[in-house]
RODO-2510 file (C-alpha; in nm, 4 decimals, decimal comma):
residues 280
     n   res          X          Y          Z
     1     x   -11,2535   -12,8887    16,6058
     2     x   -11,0221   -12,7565    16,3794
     3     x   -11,0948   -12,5079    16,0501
     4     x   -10,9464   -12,5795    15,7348
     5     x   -11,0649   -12,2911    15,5096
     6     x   -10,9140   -12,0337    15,7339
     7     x   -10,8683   -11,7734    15,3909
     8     x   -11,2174   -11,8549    15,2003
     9     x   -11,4496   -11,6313    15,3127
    10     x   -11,1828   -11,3491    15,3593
    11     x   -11,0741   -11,3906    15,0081
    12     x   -11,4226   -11,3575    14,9088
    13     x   -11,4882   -11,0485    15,0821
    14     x   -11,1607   -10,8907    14,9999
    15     x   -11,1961   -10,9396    14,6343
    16     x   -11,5437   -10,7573    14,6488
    17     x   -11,4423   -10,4709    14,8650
    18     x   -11,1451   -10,3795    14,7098
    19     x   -11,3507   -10,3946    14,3437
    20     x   -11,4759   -10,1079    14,4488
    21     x   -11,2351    -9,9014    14,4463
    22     x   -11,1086    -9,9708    14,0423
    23     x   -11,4234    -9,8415    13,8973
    24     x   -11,3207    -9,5030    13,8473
    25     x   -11,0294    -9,3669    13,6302
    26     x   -10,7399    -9,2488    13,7846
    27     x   -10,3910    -9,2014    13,5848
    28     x   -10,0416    -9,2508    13,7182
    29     x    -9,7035    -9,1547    13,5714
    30     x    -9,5263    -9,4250    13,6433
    31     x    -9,1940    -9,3220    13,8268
    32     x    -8,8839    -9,2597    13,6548
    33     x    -9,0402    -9,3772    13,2844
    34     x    -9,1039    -9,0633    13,0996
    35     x    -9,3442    -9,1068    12,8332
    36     x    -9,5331    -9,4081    12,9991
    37     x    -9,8843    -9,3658    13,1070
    38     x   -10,0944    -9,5890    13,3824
    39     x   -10,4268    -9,5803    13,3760
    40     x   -10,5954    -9,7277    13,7105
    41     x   -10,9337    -9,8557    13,6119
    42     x   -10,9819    -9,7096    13,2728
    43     x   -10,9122   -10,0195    13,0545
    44     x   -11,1189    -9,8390    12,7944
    45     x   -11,4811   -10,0123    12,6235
    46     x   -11,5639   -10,3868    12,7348
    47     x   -11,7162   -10,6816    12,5218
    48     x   -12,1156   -10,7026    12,6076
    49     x   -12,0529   -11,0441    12,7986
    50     x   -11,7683   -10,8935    13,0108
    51     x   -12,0064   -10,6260    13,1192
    52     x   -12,2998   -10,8883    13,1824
    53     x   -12,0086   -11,0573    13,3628
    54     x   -11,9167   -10,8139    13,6026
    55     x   -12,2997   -10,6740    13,6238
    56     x   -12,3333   -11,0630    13,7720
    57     x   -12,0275   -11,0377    13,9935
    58     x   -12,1149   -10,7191    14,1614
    59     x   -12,5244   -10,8026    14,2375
    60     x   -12,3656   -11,1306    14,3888
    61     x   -12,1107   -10,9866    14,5269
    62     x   -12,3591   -10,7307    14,6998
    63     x   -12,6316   -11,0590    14,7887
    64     x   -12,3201   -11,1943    14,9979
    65     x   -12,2316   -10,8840    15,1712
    66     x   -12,6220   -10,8812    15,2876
    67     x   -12,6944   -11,2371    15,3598
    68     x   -12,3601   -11,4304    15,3128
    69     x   -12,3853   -11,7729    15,1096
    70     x   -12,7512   -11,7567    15,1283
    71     x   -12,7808   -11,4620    14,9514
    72     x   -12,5605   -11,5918    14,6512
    73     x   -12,7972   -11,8635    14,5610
    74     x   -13,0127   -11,7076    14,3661
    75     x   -12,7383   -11,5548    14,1493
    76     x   -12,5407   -11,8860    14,1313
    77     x   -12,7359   -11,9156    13,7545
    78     x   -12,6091   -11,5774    13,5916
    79     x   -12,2592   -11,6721    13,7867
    80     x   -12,2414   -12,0124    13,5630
    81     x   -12,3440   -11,8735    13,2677
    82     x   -12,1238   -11,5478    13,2539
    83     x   -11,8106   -11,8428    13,3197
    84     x   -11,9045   -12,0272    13,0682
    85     x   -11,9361   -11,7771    12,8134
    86     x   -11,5630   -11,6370    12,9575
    87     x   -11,3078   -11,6071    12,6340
    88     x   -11,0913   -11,8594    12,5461
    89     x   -10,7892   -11,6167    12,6700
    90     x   -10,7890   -11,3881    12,9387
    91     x   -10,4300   -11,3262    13,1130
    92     x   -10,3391   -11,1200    13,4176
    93     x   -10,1491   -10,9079    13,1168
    94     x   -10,2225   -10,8735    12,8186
    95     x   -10,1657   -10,6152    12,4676
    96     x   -10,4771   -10,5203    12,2888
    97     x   -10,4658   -10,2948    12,0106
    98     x   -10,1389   -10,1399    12,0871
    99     x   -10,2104   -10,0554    12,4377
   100     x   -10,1736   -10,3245    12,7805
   101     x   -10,4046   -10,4307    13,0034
   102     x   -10,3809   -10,5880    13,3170
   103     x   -10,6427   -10,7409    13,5069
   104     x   -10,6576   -10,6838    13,8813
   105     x   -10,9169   -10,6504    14,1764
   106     x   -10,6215   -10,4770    14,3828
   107     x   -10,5399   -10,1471    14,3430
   108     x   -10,2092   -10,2255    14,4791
   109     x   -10,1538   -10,5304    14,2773
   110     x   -10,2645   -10,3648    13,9566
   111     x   -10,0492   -10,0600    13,9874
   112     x    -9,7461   -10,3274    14,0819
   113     x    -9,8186   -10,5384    13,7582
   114     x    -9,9041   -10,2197    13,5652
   115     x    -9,5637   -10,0548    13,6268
   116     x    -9,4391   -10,4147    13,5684
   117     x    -9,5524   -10,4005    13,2343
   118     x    -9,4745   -10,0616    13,1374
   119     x    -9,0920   -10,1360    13,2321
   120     x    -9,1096   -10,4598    13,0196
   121     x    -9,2620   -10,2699    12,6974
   122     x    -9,0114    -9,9355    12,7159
   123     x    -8,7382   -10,2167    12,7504
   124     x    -8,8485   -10,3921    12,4007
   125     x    -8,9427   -10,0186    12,2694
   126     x    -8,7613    -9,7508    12,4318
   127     x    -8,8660    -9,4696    12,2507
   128     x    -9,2404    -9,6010    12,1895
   129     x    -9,4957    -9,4516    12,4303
   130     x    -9,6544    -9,6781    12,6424
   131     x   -10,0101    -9,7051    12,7859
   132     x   -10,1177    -9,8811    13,0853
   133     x   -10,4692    -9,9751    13,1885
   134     x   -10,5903   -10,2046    13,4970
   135     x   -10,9590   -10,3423    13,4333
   136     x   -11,1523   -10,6037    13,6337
   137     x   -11,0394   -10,9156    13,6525
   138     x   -11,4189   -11,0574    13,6880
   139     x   -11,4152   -11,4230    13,5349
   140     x   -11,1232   -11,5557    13,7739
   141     x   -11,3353   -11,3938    14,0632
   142     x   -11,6598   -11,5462    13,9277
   143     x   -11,5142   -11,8700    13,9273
   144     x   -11,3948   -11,7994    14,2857
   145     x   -11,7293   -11,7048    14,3870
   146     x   -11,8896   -12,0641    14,2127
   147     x   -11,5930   -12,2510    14,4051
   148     x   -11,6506   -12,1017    14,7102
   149     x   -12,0564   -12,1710    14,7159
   150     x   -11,9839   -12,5398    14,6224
   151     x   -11,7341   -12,5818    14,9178
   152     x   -11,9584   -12,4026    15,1546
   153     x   -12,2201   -12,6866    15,0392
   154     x   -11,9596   -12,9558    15,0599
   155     x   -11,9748   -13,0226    14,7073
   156     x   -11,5925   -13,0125    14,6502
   157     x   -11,5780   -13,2044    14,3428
   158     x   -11,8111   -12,9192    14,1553
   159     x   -11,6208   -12,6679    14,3706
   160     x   -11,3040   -12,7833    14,1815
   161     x   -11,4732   -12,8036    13,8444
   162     x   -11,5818   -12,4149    13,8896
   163     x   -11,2429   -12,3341    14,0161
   164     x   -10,9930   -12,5408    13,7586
   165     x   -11,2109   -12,3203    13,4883
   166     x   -11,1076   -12,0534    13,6427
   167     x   -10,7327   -12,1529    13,6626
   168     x   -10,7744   -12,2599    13,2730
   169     x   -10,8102   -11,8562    13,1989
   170     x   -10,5400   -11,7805    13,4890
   171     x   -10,3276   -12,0510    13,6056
   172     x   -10,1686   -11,8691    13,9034
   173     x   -10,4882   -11,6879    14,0074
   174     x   -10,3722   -11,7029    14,4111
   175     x   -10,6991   -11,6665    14,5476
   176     x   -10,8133   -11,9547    14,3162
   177     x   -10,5528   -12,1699    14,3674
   178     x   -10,5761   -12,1367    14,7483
   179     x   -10,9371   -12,2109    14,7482
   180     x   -10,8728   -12,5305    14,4920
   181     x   -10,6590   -12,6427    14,7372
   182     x   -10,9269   -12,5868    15,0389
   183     x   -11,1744   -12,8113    14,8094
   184     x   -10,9029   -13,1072    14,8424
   185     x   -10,8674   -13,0746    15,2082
   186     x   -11,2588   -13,1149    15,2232
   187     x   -11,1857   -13,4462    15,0032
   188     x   -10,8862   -13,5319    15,2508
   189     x   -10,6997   -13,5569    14,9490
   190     x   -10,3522   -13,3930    15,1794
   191     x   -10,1122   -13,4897    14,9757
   192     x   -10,2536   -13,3429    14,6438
   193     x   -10,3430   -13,0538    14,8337
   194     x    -9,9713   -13,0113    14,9130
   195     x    -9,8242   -13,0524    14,5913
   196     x   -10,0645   -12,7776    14,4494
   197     x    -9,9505   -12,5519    14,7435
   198     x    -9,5707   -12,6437    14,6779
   199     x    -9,6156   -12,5953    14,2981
   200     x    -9,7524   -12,2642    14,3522
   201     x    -9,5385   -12,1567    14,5980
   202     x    -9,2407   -12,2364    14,3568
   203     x    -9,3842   -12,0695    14,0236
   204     x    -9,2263   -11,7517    14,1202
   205     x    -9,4968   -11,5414    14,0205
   206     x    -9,5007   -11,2448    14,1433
   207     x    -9,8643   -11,2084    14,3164
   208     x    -9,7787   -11,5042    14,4982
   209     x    -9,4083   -11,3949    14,6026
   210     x    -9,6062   -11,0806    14,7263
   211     x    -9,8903   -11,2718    14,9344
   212     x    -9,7351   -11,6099    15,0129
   213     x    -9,8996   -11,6738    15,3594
   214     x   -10,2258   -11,8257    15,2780
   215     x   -10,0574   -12,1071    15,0829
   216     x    -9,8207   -12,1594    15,2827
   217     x   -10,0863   -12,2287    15,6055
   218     x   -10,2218   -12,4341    15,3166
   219     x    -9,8957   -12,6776    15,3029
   220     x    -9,9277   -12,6554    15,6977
   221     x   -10,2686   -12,8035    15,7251
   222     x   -10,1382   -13,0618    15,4649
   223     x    -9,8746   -13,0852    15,6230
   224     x   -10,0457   -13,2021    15,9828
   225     x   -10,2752   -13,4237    15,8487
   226     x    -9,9984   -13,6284    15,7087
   227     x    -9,8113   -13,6350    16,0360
   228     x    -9,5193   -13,4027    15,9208
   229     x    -9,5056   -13,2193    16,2397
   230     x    -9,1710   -13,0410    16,1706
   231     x    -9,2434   -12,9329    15,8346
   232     x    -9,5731   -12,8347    15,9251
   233     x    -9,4886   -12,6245    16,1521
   234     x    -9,1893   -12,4545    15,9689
   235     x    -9,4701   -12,3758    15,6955
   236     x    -9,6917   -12,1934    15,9516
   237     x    -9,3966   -12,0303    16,0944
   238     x    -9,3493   -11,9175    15,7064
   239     x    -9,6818   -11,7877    15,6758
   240     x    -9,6114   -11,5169    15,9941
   241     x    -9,3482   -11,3999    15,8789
   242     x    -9,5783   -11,1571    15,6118
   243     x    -9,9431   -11,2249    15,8201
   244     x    -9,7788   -11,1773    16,1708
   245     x   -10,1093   -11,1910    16,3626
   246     x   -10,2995   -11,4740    16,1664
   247     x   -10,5275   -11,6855    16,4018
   248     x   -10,5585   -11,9252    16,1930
   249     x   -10,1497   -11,9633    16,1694
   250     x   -10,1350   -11,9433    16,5986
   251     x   -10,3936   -12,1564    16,6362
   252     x   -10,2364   -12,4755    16,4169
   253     x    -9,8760   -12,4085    16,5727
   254     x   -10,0720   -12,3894    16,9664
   255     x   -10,2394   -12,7423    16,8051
   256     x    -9,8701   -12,8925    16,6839
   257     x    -9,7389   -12,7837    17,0795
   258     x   -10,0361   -12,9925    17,1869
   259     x    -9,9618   -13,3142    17,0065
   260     x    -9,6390   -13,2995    17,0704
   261     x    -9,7542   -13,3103    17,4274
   262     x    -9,9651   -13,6296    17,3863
   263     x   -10,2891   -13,4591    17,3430
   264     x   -10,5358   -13,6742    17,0555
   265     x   -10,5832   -13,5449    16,7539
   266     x   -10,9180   -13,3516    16,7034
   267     x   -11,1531   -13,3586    16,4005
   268     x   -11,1407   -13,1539    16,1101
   269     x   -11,4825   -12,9211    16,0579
   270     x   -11,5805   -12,6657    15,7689
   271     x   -11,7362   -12,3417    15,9721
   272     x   -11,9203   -12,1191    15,7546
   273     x   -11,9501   -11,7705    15,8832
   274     x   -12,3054   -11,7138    16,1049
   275     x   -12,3588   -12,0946    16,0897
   276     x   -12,3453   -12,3931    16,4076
   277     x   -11,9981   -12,5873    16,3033
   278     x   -12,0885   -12,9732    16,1447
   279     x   -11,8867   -13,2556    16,0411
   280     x   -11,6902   -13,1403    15,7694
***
């Protein structure tokens, strides 16, 4: 048996934990850029259906934590809804009223992007003053959390339909794209799932410079399944160099060293956390 959704229900739990810790104000100066200000999770007064939004997020968010993908079914309805009534726009970064905002569930990230845009705006304006607030970044995750649920029930075609709105509001999303591309392994669809990971991996955005590895054990799974052993194992090889200890990563090069050796193939199986493994 091999796993193909190695990052899933990581990425899930990641993006919910580290939520938690944006909530609160905090301000930065931002090094070296007098007369900037960053403002960590005080993106000032949200629209009524962003709040709803995130109010959805979080109790779902919370239901997981508790009882894992059973718990989210019963907020799968306010999930669908809150997406659907998502604005027409909603960028990583974006100005508002004279002031930018960027959307993050990473405190790390978010500072990153936030100095990012701070140097960008003194560099059009360099004697404006400049104000920098992260805020949620709640319809990308919601869309996660939708994809996810359909690919733990093997529905990948809704899984993708969730997950491509989510890319429509934020095309380089990582955690999206990574879990887009885990819908079109469960289709067997390798080369597609490839040529997502590649395209991504050559957009040069920064989030995904930053946290490459998932995508690229992505283009390795591909990569096996359509009998590239070399490449797939230069791709997993990739992936250590920033996740060093990734199981998933030493497991697939242990299973390339095997077939090399003559051993068959083995199947490949979706295992959802707390559940007996079936065919995938």
């Amino acid at each position: 048996m091999r796993v193909f959704n190695d990052l899933t229900r990581g990425a899930i739990v990641l993006a919910g934990v580290l939520a938690l810790l944006l909530p609160g104000a905090v301000e930065a100066q931002a090094p070296d850029q007098p007369g900037s200000e960053i403002v960590l999770g005080g993106g000032g007064a949200l629209p009524a259906a962003e709040v709803e939004a995130l109010a959805a997020h979080d109790a779902a968010m919370e239901a997981f934590r508790r009882r894992g993908f059973a718990g989210l079914n019963s907020h799968l309805p306010k999930l669908r809804r809150a997406l659907e009534n998502a604005p027409a726009s909603y960028p990583v970064i974006e100005q508002v009223e004279g002031r930018w905002i960027v959307r993050s569930d990473d405190l790390a990230d978010g500072l990153m992007l936030a100095m990012m845009a701070t140097a960008a705006a003194q560099k059009s304006s360099p004697d404006a003053q400049v104000s920098v607030s992260t805020q949620r970044n709640v319809y990308p995750m919601i869309a996660l959390l939708l994809g996810s649920a359909a690919v733990e029930r093997r529905d990948y075609r809704e899984a993708i339909r969730w997950l491509d709105r989510g890319l429509a509001l934020q095309p380089l999303e990582r955690h999206v794209l990574t879990e887009r591309i885990a819908a079109l392994h469960g289709l067997r669809q390798w080369a597609e799932a490839l040529e997502a990971a590649d395209a991504a991996l050559a957009s040069g955005d920064l989030l995904i410079v930053t946290h490459p590895a998932s995508l690229h054990r992505k283009r390795g799974f591909s990569l096996i399944e359509l009998g590239r052993l070399d490449e797939a194992q230069a791709a997993y090889e990739e992936s250590l160099k920033t996740e060093p200890d990734n199981a998933a990563a030493l497991g697939e090069l242990e299973y390339i060293r095997g077939l090399r050796g003559g051993a068959a193939p083995t199947p490949v199986e979706l295992v959802a956390p707390g559940a007996s493994p079936t065919g995938g």
